[in-house]
C-alpha positions as CSV (number, residue, x, y, z in Angstrom):
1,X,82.0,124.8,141.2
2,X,84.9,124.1,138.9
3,X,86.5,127.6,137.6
4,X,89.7,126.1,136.0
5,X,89.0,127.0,132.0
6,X,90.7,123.5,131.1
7,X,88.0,121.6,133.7
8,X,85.2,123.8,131.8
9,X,85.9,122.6,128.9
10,X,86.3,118.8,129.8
11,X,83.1,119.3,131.2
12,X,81.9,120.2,128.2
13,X,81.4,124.3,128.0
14,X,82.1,126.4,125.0
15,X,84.5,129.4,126.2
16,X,85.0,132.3,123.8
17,X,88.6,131.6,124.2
18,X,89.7,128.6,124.5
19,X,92.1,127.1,126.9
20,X,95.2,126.4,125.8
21,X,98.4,123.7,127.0
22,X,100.9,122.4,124.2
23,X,101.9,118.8,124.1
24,X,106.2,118.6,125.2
25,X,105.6,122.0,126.7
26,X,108.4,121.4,128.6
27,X,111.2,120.7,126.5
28,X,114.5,121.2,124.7
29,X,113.0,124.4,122.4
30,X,113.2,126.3,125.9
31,X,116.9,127.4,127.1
32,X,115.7,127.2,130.4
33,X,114.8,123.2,130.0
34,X,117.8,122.9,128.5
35,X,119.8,124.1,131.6
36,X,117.7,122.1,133.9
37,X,118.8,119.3,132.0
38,X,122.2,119.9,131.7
39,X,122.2,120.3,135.8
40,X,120.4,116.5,135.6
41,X,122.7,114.9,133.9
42,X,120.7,112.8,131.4
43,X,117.0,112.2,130.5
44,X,116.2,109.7,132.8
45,X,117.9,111.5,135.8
46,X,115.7,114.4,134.9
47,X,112.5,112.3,134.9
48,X,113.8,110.3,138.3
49,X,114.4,113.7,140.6
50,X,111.3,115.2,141.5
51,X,112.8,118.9,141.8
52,X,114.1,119.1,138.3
53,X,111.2,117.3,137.2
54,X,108.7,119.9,138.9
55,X,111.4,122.4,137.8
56,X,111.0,121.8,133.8
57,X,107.0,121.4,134.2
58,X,106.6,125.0,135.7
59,X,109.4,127.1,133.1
60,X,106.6,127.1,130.4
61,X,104.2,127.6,132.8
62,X,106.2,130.9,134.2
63,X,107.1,131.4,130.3
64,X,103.6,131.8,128.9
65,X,100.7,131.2,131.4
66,X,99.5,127.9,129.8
67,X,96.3,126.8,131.6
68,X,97.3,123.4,132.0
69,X,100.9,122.0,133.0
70,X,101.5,118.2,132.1
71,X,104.0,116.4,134.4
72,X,107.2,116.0,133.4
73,X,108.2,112.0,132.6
74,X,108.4,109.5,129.9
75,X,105.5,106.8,128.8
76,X,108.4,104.1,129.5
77,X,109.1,104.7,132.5
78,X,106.5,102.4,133.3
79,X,107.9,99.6,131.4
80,X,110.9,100.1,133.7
81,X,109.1,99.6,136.5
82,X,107.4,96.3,135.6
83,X,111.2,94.7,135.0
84,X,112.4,95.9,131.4
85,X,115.9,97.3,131.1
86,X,115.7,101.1,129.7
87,X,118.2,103.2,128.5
88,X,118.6,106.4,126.1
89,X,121.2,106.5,123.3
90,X,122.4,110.2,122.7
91,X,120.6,111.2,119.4
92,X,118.7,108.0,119.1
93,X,116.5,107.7,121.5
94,X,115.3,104.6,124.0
95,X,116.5,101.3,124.2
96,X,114.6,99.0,126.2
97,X,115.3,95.0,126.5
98,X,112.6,93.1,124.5
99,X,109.6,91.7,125.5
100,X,108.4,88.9,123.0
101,X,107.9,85.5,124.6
102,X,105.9,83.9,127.4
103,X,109.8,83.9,129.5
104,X,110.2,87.4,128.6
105,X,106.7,87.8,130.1
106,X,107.0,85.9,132.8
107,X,110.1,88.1,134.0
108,X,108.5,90.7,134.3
109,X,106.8,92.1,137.6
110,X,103.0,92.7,137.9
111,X,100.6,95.6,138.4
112,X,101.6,96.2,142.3
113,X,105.5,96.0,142.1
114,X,105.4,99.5,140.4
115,X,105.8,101.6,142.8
116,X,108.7,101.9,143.9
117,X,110.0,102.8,141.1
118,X,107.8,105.8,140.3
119,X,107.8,106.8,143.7
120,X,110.1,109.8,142.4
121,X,107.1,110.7,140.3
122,X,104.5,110.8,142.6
123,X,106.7,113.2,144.6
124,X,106.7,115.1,141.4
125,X,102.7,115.3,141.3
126,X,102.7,116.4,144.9
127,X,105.3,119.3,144.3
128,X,103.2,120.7,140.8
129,X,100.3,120.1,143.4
130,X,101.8,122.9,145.6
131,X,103.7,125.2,143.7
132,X,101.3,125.5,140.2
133,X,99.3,128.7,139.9
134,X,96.3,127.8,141.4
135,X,94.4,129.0,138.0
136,X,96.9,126.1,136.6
137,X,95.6,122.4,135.9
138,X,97.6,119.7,137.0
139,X,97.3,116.6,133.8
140,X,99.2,113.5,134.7
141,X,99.5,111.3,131.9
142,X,100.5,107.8,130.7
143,X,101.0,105.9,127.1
144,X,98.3,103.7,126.4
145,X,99.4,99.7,126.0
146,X,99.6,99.2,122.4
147,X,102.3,102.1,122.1
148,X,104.3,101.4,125.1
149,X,104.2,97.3,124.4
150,X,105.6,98.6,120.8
151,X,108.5,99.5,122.1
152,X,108.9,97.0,124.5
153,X,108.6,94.0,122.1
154,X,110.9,95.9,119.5
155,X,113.0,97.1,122.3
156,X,113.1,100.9,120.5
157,X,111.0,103.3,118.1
158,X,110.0,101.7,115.2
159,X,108.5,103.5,112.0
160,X,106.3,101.5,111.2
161,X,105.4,99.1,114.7
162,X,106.3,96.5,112.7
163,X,107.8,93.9,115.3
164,X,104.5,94.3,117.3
165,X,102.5,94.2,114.6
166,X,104.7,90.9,113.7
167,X,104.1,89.3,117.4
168,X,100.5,90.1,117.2
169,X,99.8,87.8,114.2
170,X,102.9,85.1,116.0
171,X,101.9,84.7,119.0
172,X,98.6,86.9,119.8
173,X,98.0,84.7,123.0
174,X,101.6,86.2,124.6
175,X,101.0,89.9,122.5
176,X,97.5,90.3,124.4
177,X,99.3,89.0,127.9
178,X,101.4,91.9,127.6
179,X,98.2,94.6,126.7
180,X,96.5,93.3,129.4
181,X,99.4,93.5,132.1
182,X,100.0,97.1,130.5
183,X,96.2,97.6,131.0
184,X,96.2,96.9,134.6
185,X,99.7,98.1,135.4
186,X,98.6,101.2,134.0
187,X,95.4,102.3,135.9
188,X,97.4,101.8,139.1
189,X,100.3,104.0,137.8
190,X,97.4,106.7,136.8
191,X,95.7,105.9,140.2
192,X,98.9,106.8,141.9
193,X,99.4,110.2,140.0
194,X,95.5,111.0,140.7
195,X,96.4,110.7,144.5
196,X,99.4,112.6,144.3
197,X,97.1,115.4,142.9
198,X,97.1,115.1,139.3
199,X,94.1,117.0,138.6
200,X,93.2,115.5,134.8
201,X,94.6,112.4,132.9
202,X,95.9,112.0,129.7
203,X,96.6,109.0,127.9
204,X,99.0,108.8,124.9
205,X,98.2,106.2,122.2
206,X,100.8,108.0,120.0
207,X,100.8,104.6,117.6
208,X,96.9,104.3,117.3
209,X,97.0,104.7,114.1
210,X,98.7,101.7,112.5
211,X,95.9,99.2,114.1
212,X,93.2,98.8,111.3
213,X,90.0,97.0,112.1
214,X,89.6,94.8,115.1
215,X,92.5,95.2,115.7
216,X,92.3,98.8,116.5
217,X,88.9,98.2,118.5
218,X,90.6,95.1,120.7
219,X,94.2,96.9,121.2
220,X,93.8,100.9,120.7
221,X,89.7,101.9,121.7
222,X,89.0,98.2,124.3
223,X,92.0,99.2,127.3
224,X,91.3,102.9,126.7
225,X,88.2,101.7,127.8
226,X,89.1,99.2,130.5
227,X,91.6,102.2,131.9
228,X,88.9,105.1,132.0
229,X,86.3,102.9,133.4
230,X,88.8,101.8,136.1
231,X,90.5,105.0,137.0
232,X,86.6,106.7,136.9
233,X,85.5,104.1,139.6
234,X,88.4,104.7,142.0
235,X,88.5,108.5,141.2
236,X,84.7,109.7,140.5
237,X,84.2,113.1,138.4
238,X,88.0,112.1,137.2
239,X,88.4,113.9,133.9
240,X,90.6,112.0,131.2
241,X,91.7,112.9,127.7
242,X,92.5,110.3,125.0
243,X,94.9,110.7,122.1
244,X,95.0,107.9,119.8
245,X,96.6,109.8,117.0
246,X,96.2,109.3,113.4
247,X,93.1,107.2,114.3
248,X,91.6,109.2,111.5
249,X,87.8,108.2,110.9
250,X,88.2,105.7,114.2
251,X,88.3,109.1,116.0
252,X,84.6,109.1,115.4
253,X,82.7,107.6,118.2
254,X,85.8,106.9,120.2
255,X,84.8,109.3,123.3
256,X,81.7,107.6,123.7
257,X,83.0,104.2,123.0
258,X,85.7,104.7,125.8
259,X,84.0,107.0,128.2
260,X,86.9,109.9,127.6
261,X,85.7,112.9,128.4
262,X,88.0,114.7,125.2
263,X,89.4,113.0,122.7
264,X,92.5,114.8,120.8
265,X,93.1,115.4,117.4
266,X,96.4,114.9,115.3
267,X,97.1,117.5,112.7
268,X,96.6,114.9,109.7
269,X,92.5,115.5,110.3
270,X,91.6,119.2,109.7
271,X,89.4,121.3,112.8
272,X,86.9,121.6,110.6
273,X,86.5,117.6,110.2
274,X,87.0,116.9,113.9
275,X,84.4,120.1,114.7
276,X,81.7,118.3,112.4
277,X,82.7,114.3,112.9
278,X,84.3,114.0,116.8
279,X,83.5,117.4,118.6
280,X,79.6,116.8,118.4
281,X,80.1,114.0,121.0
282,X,82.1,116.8,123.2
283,X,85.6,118.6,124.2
284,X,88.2,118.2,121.6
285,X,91.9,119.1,122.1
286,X,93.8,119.9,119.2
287,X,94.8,120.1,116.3
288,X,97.5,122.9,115.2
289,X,100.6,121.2,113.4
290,X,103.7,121.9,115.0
291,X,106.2,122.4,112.1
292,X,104.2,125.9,112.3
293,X,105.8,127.0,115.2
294,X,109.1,126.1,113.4
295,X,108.0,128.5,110.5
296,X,106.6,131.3,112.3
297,X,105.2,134.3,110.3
298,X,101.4,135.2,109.6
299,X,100.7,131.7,108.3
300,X,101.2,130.5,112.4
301,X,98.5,133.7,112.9
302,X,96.1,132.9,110.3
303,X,96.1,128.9,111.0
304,X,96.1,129.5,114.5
305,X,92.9,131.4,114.4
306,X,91.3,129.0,111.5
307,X,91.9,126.0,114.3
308,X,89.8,128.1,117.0
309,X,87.2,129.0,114.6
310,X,86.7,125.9,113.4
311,X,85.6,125.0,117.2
312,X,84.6,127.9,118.5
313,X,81.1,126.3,118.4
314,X,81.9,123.4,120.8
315,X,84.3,122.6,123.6
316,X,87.6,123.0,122.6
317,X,90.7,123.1,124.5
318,X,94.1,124.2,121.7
319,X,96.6,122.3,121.2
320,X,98.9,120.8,118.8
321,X,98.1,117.9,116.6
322,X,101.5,116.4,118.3
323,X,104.2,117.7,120.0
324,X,106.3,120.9,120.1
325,X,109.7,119.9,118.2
326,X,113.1,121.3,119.9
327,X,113.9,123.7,116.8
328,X,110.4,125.7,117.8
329,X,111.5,129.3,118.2
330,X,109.6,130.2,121.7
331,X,108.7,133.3,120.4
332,X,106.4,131.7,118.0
333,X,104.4,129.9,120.9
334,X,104.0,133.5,122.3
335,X,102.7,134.5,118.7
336,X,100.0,131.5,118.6
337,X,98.8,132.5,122.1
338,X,98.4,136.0,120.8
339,X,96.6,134.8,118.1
340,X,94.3,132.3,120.6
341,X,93.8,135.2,123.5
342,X,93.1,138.1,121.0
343,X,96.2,139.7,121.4
């Protein structure tokens, strides 16, 4: 029988206090991280060495006694190893080379030639696997297609996905090529992380929420699918979250559309929304905002303990509605789990 409080509640049992993992738990609001990177190099040499990588996972871990860890990595790294060029600029973030015709397409590698490239990561799930407090869940994780193919066609961040968007209504015939490579690419990639002994899955569809209508169903909710069905065949009792944030009313429904076992919430939904609309089909993760571990004081308290209320009836696992920001002052993530454990 499962005792891990994170498993519980993906398994759909209401604990008086919920378990509790933030999203960039391991990051550059933590001195320590920020050592540990410095001793890397850069980002990507970070992500690449499995002992640094383990390294950052377990400092919030040691910090705070969250009860899940989240493997330390980056949602293109998979892009990388299917052929694209990556590379971070200092205070801008990635740069990838684009991916927006049939050539581009056809440069690329398929679902199999992955691996060698992550092999550093696997070794990364196999060292967590080890050294994590046994009380500790293991969540590997990946970006679901449509965000990661939004920065491969635009070849960076965009705000608004627009050269995506752009391809999609272009050329739909080479956009979808690229979903469905991602698709498959990506259940092997999780597949991989599952043997190393990732414990739980998560899947990051951090752009969700600029796909309106069938567009959303085909691109955001239809290789969710395809990738849970998958990795639940190879991998049966395999729990997996979903995140396709700022999905707003499309997170109703989405769980059982998808076969996720938790869907999480972004903080632009309120708990008490999600509790009524999304947490009567099961777990929810979510939602607090993060700029309130930036702010501190009694309103991170009182909103802390309004977002466990307002599931308290339900599975629930806490989280934030995205992720922890470097200019988070760690001693407000010690006040919010006061606030969550009753202290």
């Amino acid at each position: 029988m499962m005792t891990k409080t994170i498993h519980k509640a993906l398994a759909g049992e209401t604990q008086a206090i919920p378990p509790v993992w933030m999203m960039r738990q391991a990051g550059r609001y933590l001195p320590e991280y920020r050592a540990t990177r410095a001793q890397a190099g850069d980002f990507l040499s970070l992500c690449y060495t499995p002992d640094l990588a383990a390294e950052v996972t377990l400092q919030p871990i040691r910090r705070y006694g969250f009860d899940a860890a989240i493997l330390f990595a980056d949602i293109l790294l998979l892009p990388q190893a299917l052929g694209a060029d990556l590379w971070f600029e200092t205070g801008e973030g990635p740069r990838l080379s684009t991916t927006t015709t049939p050539a581009d397409l056809a440069r690329l590698g398929g679902k199999d030639d992955i691996h060698g490239r992550l092999s550093p990561v696997y070794e990364t799930v196999r060292i967590l696997s080890r050294e994590l407090p046994r009380e500790t869940t293991l969540i590997g994780f990946a970006g679901a297609p449509w965000t990661v193919a939004t920065y491969m066609i635009a070849g960076r961040g965009t705000p608004d996905q627009g050269p995506a968007h752009a391809l999609k209504s272009a050329d739909r015939a080479t956009f979808a090529a690229l979903i469905d490579l991602l698709t498959v690419a990506t259940v092997e990639y999780l597949s991989a992380q599952v043997q190393a002994g990732a414990e739980v899955i998560k899947l990051f569809d951090s752009w969700a929420g600029s796909l309106k209508g069938q567009d959303f169903t085909d691109f955001a909710l239809e290789p969710a699918r395809r990738i849970i069905a998958a990795l639940k065949a190879r991998h049966p009792g395999l729990p997996v979250i979903a995140f396709p944030r700022e999905a707003g009313d499309r997170y109703i429904g989405f769980a059982r559309a998808t076969g996720a076992d938790c869907v999480a919430i972004d903080n632009s939904v309120s708990a008490e929304w999600a509790a009524a609309h999304v947490q009567t089909d099961g777990c929810v993760q979510g939602n607090l905002d993060p700029a309130l571990l930036v702010t501190g004081g009694d309103r991170l308290t009182e909103e802390t303990r309004r977002v466990v209320r307002a599931f308290a009836n339900g599975p629930h696992i806490f989280n934030l509605g995205h992720g922890i920001t470097p200019d988070a002052d760690p001693d407000n993530v010690a006040r919010m789990l006061d606030a969550i454990r009753g202290g």
